[in-house]
mmCIF file of the N, C-alpha and C atoms, coordinates in Angstrom:
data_MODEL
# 
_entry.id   MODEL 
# 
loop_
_atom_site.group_PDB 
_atom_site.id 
_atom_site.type_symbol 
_atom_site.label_atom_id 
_atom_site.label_alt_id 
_atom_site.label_comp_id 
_atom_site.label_asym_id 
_atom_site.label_entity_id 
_atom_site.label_seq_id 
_atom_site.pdbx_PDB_ins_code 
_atom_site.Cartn_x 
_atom_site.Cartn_y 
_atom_site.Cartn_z 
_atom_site.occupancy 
_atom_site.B_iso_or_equiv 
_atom_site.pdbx_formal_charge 
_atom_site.auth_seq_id 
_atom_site.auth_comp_id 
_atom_site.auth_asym_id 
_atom_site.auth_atom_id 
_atom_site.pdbx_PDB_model_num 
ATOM 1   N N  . UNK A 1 1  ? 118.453 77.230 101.423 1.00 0.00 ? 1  UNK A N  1 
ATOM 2   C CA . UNK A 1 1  ? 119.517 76.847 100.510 1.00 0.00 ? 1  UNK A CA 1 
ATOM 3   C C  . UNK A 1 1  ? 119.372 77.652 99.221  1.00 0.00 ? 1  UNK A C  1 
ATOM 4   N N  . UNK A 1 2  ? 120.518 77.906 98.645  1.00 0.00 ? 2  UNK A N  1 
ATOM 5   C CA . UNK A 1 2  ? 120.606 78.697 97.244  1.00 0.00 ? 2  UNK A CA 1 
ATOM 6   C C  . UNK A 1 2  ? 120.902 78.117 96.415  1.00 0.00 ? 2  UNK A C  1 
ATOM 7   N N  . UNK A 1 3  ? 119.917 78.521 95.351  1.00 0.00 ? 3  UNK A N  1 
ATOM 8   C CA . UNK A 1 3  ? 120.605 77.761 93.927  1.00 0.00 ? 3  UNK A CA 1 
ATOM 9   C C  . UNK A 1 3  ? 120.801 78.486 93.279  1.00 0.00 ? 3  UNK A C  1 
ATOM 10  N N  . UNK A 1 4  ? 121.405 78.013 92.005  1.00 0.00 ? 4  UNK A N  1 
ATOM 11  C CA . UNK A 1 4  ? 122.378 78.744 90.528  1.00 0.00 ? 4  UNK A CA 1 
ATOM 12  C C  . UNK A 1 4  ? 121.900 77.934 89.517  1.00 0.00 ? 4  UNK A C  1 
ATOM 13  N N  . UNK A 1 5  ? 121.497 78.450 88.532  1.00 0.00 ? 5  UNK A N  1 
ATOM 14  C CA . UNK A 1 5  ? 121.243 77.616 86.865  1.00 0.00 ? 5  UNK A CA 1 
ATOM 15  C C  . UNK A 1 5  ? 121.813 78.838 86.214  1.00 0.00 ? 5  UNK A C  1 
ATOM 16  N N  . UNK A 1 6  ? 122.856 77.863 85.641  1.00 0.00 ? 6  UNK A N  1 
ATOM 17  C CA . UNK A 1 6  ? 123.679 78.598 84.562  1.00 0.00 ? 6  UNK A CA 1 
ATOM 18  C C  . UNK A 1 6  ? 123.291 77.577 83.249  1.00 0.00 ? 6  UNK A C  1 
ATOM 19  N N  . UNK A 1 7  ? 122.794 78.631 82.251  1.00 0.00 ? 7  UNK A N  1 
ATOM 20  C CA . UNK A 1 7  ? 122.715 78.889 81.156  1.00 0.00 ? 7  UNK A CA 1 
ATOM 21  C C  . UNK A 1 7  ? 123.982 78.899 79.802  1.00 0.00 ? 7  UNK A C  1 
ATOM 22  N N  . UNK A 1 8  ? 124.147 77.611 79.393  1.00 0.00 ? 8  UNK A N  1 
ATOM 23  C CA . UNK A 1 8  ? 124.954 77.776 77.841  1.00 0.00 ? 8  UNK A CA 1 
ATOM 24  C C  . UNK A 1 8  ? 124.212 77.709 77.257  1.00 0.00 ? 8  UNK A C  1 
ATOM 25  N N  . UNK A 1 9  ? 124.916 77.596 75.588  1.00 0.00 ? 9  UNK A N  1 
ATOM 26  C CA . UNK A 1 9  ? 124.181 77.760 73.955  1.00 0.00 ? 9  UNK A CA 1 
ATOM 27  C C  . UNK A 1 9  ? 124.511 76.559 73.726  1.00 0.00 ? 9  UNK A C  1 
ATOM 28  N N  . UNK A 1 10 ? 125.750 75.937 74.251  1.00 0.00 ? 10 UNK A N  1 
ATOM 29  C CA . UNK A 1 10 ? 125.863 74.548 73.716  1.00 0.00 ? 10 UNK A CA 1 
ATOM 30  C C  . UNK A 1 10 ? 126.187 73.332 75.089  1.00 0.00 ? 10 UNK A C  1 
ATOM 31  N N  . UNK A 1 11 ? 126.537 72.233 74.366  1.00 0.00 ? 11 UNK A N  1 
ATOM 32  C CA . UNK A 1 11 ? 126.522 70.869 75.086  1.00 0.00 ? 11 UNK A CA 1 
ATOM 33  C C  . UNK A 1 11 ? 128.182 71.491 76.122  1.00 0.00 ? 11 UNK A C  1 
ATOM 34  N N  . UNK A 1 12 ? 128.860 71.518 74.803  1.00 0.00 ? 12 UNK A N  1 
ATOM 35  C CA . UNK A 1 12 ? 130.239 71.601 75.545  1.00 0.00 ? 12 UNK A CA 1 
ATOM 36  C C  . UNK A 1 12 ? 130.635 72.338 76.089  1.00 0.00 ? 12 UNK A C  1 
ATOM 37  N N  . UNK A 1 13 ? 129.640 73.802 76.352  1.00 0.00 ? 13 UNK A N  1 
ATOM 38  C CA . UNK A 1 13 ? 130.377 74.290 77.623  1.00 0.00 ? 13 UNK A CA 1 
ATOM 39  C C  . UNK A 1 13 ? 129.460 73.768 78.781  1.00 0.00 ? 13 UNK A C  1 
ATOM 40  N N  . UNK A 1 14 ? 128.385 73.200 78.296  1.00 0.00 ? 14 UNK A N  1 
ATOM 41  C CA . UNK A 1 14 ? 127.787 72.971 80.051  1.00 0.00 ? 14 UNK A CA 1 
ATOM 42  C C  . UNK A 1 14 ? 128.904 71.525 80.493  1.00 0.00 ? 14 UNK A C  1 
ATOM 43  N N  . UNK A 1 15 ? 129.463 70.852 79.710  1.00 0.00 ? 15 UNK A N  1 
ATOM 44  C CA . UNK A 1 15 ? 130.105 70.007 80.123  1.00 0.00 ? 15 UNK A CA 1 
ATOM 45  C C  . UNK A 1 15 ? 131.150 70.902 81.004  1.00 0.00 ? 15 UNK A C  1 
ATOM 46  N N  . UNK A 1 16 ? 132.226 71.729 80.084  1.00 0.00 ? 16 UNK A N  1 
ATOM 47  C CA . UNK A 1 16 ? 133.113 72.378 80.508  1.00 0.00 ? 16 UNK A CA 1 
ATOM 48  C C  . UNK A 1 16 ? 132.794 73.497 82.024  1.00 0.00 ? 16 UNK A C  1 
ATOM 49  N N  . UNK A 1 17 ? 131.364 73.497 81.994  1.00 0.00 ? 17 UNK A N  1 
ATOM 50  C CA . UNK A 1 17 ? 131.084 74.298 83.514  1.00 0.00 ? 17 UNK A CA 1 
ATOM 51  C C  . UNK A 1 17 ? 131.257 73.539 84.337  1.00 0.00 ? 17 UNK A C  1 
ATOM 52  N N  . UNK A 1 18 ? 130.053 72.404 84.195  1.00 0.00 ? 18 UNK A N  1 
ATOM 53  C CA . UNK A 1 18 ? 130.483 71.082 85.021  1.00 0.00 ? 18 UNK A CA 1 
ATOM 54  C C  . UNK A 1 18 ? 131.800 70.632 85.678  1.00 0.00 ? 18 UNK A C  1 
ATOM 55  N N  . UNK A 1 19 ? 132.512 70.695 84.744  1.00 0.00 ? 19 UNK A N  1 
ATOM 56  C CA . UNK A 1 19 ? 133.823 70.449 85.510  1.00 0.00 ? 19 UNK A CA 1 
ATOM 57  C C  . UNK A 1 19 ? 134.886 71.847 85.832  1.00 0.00 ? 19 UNK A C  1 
ATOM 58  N N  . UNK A 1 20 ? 133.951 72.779 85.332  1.00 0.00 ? 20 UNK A N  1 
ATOM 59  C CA . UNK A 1 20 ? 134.731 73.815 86.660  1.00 0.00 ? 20 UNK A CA 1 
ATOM 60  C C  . UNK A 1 20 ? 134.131 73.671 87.932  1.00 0.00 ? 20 UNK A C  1 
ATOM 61  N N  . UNK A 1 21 ? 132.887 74.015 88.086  1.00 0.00 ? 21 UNK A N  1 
ATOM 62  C CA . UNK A 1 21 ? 132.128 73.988 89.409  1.00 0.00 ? 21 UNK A CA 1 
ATOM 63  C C  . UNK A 1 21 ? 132.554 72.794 90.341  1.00 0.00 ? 21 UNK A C  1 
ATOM 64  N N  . UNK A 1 22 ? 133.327 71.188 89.396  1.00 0.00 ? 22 UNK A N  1 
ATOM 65  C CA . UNK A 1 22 ? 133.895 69.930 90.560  1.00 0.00 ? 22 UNK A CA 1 
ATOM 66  C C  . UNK A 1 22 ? 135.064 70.534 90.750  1.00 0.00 ? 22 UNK A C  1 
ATOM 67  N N  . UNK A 1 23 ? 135.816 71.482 89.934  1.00 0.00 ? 23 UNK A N  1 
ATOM 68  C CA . UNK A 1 23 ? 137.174 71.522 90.259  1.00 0.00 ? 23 UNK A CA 1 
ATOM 69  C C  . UNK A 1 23 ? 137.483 72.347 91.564  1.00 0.00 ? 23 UNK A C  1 
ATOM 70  N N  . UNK A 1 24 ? 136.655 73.545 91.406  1.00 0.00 ? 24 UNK A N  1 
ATOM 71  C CA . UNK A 1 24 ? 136.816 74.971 91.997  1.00 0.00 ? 24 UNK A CA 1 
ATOM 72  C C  . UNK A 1 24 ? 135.755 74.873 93.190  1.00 0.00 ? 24 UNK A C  1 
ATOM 73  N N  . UNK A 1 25 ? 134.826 74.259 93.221  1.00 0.00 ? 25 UNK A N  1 
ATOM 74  C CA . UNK A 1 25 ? 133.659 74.166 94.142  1.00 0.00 ? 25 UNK A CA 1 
ATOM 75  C C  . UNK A 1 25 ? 132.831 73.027 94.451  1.00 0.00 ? 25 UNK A C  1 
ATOM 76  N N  . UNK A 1 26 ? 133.958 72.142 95.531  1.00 0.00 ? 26 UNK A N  1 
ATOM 77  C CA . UNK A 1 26 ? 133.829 70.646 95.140  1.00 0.00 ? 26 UNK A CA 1 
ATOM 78  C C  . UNK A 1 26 ? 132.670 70.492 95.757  1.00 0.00 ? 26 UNK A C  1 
ATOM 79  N N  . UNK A 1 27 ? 131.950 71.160 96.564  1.00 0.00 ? 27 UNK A N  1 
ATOM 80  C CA . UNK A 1 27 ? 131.141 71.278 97.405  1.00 0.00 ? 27 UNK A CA 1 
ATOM 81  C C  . UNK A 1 27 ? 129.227 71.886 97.161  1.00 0.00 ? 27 UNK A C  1 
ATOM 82  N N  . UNK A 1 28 ? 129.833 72.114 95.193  1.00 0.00 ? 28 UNK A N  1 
ATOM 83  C CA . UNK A 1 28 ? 128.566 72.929 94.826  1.00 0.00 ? 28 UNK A CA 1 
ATOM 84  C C  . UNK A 1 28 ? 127.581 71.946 93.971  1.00 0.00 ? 28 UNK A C  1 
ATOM 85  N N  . UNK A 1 29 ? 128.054 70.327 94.005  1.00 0.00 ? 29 UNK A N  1 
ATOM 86  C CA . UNK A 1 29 ? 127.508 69.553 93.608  1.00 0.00 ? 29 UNK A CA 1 
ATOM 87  C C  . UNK A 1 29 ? 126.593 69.655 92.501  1.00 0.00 ? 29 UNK A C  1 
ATOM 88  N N  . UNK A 1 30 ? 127.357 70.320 91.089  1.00 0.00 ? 30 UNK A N  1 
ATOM 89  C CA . UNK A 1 30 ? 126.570 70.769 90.341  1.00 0.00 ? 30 UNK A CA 1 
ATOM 90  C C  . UNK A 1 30 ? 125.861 69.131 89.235  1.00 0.00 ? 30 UNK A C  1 
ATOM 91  N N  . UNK A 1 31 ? 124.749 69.677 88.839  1.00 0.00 ? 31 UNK A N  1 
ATOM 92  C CA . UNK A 1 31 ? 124.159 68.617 87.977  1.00 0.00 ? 31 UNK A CA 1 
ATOM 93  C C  . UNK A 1 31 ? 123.604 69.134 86.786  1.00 0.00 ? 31 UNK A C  1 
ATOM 94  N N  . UNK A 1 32 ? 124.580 68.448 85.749  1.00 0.00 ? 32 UNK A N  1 
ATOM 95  C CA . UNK A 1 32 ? 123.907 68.212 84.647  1.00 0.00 ? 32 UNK A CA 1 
ATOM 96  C C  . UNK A 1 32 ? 123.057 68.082 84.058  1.00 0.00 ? 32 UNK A C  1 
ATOM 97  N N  . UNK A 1 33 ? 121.624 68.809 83.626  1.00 0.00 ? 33 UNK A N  1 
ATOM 98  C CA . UNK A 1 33 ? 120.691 68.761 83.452  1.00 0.00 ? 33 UNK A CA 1 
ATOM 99  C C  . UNK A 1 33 ? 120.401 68.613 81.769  1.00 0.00 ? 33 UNK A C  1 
ATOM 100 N N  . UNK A 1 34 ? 121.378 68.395 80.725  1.00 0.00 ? 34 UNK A N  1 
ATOM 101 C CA . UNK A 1 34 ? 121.374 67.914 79.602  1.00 0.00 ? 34 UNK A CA 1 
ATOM 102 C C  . UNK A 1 34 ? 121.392 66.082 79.436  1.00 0.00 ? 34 UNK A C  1 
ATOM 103 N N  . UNK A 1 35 ? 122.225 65.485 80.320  1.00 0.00 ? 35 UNK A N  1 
ATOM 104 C CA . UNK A 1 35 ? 122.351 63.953 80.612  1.00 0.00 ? 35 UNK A CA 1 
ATOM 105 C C  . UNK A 1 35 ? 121.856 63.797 81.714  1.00 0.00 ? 35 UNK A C  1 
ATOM 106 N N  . UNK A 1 36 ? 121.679 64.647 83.213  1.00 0.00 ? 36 UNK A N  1 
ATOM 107 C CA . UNK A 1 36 ? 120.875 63.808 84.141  1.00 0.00 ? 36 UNK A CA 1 
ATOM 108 C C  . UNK A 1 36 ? 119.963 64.171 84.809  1.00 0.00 ? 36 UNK A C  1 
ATOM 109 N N  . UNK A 1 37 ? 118.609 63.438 85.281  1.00 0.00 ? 37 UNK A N  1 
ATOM 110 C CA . UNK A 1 37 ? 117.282 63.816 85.743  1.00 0.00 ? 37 UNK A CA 1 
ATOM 111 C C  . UNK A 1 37 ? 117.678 64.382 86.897  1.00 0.00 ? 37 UNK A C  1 
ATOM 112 N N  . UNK A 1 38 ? 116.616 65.398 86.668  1.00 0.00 ? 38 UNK A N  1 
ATOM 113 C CA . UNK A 1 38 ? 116.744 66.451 88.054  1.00 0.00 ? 38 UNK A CA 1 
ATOM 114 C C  . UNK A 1 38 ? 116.764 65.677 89.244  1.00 0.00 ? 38 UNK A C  1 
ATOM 115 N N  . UNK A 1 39 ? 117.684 66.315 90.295  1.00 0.00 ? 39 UNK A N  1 
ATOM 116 C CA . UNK A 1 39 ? 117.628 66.003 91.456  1.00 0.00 ? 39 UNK A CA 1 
ATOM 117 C C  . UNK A 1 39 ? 118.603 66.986 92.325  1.00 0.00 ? 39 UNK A C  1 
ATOM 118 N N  . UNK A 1 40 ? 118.453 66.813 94.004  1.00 0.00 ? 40 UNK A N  1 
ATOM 119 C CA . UNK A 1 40 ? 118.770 67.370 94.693  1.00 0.00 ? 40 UNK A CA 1 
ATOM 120 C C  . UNK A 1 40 ? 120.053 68.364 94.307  1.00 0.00 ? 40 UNK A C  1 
ATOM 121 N N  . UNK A 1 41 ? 120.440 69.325 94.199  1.00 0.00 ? 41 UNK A N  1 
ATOM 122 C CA . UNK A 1 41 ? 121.517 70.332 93.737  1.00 0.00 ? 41 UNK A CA 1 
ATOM 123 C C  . UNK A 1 41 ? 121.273 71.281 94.602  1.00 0.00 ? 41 UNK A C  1 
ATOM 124 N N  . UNK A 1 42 ? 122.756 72.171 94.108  1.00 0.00 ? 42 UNK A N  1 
ATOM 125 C CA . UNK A 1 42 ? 122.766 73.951 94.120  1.00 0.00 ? 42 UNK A CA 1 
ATOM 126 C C  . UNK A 1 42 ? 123.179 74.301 93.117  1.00 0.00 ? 42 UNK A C  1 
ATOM 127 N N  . UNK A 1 43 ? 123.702 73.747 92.109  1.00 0.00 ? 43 UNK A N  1 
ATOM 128 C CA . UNK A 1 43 ? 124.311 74.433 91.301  1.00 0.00 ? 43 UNK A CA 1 
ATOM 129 C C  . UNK A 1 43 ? 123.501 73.387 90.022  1.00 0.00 ? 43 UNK A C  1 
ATOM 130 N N  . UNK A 1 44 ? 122.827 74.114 89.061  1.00 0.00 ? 44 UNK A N  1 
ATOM 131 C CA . UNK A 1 44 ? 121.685 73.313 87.640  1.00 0.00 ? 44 UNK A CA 1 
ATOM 132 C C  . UNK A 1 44 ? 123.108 73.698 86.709  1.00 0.00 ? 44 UNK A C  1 
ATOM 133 N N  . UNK A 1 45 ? 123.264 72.856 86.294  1.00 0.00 ? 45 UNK A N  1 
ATOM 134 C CA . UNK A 1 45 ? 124.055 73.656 84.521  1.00 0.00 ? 45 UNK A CA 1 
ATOM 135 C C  . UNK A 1 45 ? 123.170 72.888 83.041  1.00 0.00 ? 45 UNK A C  1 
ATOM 136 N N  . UNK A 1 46 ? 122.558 73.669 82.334  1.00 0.00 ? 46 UNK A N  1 
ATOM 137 C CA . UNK A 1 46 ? 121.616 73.264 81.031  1.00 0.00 ? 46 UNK A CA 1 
ATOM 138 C C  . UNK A 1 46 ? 122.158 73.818 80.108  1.00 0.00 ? 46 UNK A C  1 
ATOM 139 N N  . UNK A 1 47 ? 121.804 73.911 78.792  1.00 0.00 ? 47 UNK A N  1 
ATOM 140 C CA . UNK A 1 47 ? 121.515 74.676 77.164  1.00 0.00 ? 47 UNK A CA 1 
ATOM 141 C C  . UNK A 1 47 ? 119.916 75.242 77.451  1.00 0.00 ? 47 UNK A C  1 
ATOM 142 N N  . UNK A 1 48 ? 120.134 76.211 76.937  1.00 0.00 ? 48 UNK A N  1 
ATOM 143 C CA . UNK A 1 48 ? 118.730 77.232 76.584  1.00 0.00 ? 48 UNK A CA 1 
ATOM 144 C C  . UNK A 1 48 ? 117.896 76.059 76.147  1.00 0.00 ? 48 UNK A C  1 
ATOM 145 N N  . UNK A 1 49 ? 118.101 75.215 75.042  1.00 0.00 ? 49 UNK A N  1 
ATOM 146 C CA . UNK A 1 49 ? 117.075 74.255 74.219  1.00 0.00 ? 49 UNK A CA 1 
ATOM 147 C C  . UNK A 1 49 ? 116.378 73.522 75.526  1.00 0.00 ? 49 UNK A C  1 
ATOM 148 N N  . UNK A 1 50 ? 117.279 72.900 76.350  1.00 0.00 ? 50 UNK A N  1 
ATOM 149 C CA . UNK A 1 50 ? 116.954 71.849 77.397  1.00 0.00 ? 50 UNK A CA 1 
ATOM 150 C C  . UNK A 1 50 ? 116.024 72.414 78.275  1.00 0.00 ? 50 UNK A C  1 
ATOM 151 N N  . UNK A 1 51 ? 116.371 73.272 78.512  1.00 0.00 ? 51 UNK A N  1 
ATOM 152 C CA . UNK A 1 51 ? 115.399 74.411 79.506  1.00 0.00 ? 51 UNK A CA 1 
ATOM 153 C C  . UNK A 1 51 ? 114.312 74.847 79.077  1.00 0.00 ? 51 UNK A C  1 
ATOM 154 N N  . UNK A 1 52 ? 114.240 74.670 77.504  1.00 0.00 ? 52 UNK A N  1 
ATOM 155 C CA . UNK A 1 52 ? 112.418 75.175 76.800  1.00 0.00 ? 52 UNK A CA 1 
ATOM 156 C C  . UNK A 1 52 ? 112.080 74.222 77.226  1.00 0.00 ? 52 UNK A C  1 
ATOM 157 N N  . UNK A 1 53 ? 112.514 72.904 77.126  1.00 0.00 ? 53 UNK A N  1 
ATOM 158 C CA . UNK A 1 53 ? 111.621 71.981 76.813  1.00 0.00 ? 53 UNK A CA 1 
ATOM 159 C C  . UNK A 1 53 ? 111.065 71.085 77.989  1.00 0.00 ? 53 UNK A C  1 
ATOM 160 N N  . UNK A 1 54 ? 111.961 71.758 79.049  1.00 0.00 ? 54 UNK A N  1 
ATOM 161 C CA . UNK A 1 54 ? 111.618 71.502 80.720  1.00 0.00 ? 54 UNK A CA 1 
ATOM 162 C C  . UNK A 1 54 ? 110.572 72.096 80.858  1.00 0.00 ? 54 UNK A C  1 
ATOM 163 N N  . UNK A 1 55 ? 110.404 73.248 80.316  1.00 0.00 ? 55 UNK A N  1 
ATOM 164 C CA . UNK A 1 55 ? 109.296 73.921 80.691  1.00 0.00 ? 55 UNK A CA 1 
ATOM 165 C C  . UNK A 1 55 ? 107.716 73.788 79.982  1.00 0.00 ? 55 UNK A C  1 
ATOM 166 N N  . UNK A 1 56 ? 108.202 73.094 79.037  1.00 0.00 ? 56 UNK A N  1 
ATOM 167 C CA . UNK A 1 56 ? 107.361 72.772 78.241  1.00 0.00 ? 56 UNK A CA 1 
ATOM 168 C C  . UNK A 1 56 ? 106.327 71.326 78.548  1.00 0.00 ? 56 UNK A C  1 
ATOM 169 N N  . UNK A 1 57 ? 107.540 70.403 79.252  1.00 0.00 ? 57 UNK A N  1 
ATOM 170 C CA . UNK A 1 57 ? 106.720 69.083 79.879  1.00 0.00 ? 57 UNK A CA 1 
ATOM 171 C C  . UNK A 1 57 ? 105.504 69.495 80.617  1.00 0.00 ? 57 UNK A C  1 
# 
């Protein structure tokens, strides 16, 4: 299986990816990784900040 983590600077476009990826790719079950704990995906959408600090735990 393949995954994708796409990378914003802010909250509101990972929101605004989010709901491209349900619109356009209902099937790519993307997750929010600013509001929700990791789990099963293909498609991660974060902020740079969220992602230091993943890495940082």
């Amino acid at each position: 299986m393949k995954r994708v983590l796409f990378l914003a600077d802010r909250t509101a476009l990972v929101n605004q990816a989010v709901g491209a990826f349900k619109a356009h790719l209902p099937d790519s079950a993307p997750v929010n990784l600013v509001t929700e704990r990791p789990r099963d995906g293909r498609v991660f959408v974060s902020t740079y900040q969220t992602m230091v600090g993943k890495i940082d735990e």
